[in-house]
N, CA, C and O atoms as a DFTB+ gen file, in Angstrom:
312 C
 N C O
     1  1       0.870      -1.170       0.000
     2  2       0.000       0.000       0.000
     3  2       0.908       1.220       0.000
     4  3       1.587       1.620       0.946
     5  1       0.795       1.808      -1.360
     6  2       1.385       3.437      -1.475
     7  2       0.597       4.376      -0.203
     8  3      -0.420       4.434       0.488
     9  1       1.565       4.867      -0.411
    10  2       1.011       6.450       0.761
    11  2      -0.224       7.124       0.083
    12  3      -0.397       7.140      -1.135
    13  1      -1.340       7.861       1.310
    14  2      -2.323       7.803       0.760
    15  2      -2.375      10.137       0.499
    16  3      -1.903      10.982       1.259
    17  1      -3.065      10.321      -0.718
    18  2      -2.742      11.401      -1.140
    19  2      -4.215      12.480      -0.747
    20  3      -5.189      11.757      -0.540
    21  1      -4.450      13.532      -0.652
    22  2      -5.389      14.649      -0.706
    23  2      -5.478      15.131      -1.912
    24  3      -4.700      15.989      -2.329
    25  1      -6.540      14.577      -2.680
    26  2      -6.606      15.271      -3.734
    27  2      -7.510      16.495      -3.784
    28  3      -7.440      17.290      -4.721
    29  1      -8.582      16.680      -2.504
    30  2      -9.388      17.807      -2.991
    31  2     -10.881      17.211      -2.617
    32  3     -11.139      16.009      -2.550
    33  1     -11.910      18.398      -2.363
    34  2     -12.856      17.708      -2.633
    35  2     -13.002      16.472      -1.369
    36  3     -13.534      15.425      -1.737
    37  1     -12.636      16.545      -0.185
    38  2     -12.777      14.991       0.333
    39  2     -12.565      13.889      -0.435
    40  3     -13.574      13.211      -0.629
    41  1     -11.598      13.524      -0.909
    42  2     -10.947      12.941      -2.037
    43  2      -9.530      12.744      -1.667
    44  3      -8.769      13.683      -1.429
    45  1      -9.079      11.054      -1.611
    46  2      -8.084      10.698      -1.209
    47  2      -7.429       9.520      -2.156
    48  3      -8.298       8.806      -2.657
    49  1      -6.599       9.302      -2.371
    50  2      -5.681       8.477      -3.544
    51  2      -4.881       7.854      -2.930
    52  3      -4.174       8.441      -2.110
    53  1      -4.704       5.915      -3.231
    54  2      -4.020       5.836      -2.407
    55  2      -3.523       4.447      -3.582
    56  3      -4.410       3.623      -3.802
    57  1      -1.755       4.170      -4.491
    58  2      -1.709       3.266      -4.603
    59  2      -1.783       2.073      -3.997
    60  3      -1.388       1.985      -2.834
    61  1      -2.437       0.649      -4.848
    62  2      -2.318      -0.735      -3.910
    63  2      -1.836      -1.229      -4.937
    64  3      -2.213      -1.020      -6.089
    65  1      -0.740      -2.098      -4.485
    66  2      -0.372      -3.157      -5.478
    67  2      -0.750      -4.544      -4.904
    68  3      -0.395      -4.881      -3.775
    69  1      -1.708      -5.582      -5.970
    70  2      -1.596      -6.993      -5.391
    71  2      -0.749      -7.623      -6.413
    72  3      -0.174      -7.176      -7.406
    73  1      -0.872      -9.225      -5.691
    74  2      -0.421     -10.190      -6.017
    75  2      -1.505     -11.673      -5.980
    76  3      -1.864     -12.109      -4.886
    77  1      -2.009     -12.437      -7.459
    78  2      -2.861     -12.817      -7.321
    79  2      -2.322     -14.406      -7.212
    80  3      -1.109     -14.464      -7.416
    81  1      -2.714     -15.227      -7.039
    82  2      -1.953     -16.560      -6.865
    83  2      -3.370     -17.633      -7.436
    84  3      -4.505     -17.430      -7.005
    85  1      -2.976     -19.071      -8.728
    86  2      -3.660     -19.479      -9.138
    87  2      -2.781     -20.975      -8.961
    88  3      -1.823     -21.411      -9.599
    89  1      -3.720     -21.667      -7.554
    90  2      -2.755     -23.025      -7.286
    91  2      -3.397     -23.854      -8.743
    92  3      -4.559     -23.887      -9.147
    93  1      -2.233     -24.443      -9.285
    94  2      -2.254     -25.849      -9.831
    95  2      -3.847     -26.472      -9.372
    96  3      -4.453     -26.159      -8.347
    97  1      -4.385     -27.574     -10.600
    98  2      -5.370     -27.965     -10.513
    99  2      -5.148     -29.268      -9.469
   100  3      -4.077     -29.862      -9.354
   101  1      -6.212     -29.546      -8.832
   102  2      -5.975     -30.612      -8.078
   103  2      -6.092     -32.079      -8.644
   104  3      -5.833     -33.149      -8.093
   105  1      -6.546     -31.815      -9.872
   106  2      -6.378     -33.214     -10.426
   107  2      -5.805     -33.169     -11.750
   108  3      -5.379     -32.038     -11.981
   109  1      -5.599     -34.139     -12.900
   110  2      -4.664     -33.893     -14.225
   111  2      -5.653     -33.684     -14.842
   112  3      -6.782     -33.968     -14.442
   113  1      -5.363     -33.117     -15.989
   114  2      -5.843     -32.618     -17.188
   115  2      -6.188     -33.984     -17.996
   116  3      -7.246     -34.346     -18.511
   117  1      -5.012     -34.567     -17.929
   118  2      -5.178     -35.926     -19.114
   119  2      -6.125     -36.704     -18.655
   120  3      -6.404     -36.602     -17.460
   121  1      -6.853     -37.675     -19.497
   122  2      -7.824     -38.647     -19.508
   123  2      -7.766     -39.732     -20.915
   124  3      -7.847     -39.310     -22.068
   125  1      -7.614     -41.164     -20.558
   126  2      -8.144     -41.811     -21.647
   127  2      -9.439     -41.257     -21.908
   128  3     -10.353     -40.775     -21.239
   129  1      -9.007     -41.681     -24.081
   130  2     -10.206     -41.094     -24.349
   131  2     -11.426     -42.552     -24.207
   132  3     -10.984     -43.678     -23.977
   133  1     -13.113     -42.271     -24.400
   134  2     -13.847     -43.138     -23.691
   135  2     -13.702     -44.426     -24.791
   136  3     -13.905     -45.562     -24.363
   137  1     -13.423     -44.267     -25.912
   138  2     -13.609     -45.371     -26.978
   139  2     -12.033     -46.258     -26.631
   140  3     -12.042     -47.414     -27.055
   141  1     -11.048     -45.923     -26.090
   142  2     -10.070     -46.746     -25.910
   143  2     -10.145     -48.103     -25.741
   144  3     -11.319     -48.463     -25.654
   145  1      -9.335     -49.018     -25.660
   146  2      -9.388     -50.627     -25.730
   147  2      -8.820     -50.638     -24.113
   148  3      -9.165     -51.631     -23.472
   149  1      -7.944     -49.584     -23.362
   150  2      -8.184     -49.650     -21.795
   151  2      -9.238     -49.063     -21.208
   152  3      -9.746     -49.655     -20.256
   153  1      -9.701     -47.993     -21.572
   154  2     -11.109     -47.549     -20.988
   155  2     -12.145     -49.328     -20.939
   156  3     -12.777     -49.859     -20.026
   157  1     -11.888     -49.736     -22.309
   158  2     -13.517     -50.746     -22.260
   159  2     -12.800     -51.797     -21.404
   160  3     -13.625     -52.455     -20.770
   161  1     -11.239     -52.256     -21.126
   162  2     -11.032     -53.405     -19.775
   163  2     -11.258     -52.598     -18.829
   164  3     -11.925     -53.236     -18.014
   165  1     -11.090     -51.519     -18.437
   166  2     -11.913     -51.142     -16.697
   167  2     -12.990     -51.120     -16.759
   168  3     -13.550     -51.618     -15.782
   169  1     -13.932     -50.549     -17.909
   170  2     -15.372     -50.664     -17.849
   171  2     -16.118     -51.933     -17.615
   172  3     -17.226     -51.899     -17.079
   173  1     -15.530     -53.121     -18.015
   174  2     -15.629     -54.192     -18.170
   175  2     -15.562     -54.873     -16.296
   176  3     -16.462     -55.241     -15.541
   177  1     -14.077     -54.785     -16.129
   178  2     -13.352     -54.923     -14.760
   179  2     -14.821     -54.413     -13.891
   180  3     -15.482     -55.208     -13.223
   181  1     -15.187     -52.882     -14.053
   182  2     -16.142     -52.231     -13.136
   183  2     -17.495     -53.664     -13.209
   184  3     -17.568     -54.648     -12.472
   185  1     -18.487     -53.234     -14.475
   186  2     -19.240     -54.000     -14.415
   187  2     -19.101     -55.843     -13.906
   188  3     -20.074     -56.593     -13.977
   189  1     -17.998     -56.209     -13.515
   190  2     -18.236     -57.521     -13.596
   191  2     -18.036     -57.634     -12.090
   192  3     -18.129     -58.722     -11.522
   193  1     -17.740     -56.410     -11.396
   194  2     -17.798     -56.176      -9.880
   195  2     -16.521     -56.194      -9.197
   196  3     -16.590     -56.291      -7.972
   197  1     -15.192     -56.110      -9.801
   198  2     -13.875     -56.040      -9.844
   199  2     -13.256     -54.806     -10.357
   200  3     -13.514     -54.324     -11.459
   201  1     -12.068     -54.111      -9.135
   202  2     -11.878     -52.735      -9.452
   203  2     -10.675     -53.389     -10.636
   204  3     -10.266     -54.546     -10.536
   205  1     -10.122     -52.257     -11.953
   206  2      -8.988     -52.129     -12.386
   207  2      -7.779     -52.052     -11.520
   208  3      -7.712     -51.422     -10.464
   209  1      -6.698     -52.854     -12.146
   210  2      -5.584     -53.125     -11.121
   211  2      -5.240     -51.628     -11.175
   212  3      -5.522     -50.936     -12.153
   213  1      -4.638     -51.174     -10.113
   214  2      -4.184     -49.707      -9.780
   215  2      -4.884     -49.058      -9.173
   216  3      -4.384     -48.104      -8.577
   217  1      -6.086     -49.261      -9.086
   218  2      -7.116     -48.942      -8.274
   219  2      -7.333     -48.968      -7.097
   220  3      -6.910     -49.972      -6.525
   221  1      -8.078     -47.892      -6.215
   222  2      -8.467     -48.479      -4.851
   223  2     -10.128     -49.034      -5.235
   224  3     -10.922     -48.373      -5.903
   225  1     -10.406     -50.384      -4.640
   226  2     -11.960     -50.908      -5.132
   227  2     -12.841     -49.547      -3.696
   228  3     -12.465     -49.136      -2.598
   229  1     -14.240     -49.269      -4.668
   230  2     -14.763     -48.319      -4.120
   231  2     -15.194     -49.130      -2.717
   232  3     -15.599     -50.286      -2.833
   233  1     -15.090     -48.411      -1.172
   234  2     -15.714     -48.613      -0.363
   235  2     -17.260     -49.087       0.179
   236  3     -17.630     -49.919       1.007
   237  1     -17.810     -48.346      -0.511
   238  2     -19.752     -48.999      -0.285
   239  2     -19.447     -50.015      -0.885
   240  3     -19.777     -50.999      -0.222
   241  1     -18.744     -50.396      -2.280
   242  2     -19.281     -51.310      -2.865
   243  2     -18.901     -53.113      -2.277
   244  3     -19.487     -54.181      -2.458
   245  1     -17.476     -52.673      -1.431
   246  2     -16.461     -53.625      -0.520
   247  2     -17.804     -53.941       0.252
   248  3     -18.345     -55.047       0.257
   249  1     -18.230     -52.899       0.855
   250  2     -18.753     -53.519       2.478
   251  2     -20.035     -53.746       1.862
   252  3     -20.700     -53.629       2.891
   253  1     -20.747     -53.942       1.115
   254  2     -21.988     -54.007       0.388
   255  2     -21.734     -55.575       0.066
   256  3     -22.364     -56.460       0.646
   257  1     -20.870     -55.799      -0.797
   258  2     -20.538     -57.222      -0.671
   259  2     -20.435     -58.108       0.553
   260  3     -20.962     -59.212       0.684
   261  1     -19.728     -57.508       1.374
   262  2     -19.002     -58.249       2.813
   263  2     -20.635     -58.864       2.811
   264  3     -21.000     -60.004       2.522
   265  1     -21.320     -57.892       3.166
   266  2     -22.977     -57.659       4.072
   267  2     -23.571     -58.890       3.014
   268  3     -23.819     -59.968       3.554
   269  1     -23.767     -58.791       1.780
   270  2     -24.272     -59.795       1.097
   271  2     -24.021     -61.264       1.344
   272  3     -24.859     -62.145       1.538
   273  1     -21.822     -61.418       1.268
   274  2     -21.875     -62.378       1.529
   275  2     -22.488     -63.384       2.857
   276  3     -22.969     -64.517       2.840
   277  1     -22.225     -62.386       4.015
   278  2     -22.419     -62.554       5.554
   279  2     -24.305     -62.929       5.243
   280  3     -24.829     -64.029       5.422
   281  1     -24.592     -62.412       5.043
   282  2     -26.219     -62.834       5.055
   283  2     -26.545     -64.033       4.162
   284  3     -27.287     -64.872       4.674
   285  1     -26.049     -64.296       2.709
   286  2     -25.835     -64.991       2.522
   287  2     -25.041     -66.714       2.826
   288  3     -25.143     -67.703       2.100
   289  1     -24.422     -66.606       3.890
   290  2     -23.566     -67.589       4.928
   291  2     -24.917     -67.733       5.766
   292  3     -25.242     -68.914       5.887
   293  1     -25.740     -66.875       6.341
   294  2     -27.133     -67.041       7.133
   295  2     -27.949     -68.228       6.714
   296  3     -28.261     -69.254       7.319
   297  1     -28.200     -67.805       5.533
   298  2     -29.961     -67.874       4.453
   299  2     -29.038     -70.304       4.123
   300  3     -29.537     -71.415       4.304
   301  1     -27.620     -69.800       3.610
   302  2     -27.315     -71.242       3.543
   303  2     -27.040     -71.137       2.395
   304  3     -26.637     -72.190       1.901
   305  1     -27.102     -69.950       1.463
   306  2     -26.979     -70.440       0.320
   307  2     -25.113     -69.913       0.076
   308  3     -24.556     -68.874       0.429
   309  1     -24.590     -71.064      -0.619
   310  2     -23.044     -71.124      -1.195
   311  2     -22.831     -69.966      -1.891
   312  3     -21.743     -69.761      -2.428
């Protein structure tokens, strides 16, 4: 902040200099595109209820299973 000036008039002037800051995106830009031959093995991997290797497998879907199998171990059925 410049020193502040009397111009007149109740009228005061005062330079500011900023500095604006633009963090990096939090995720990448790049993406397979959707028609790829790896896009359709994870799509595949997803639907058949198995995450893509590299992956963390989604949480609800872990304990959603657990719960199925466990009730399933109940009911008797293999």
């Amino acid at each position: 902040i410049g020193g502040i000036v009397h111009v007149g008039s109740g009228l005061w002037r005062a330079k500011i200099g900023c500095l604006e800051y633009y963090p990096p995106p939090k995720i990448s830009a790049v993406a397979t595109p959707t028609g790829s031959q790896s896009n359709r093995a994870e799509q595949a991997a997803v639907a058949a209820g198995s995450a893509p290797a590299g992956t963390q497998p989604d949480p609800a879907l872990v304990a959603a299973q657990k719960q199925f199998a466990a009730l399933a171990g109940q009911a008797g059925i293999p």
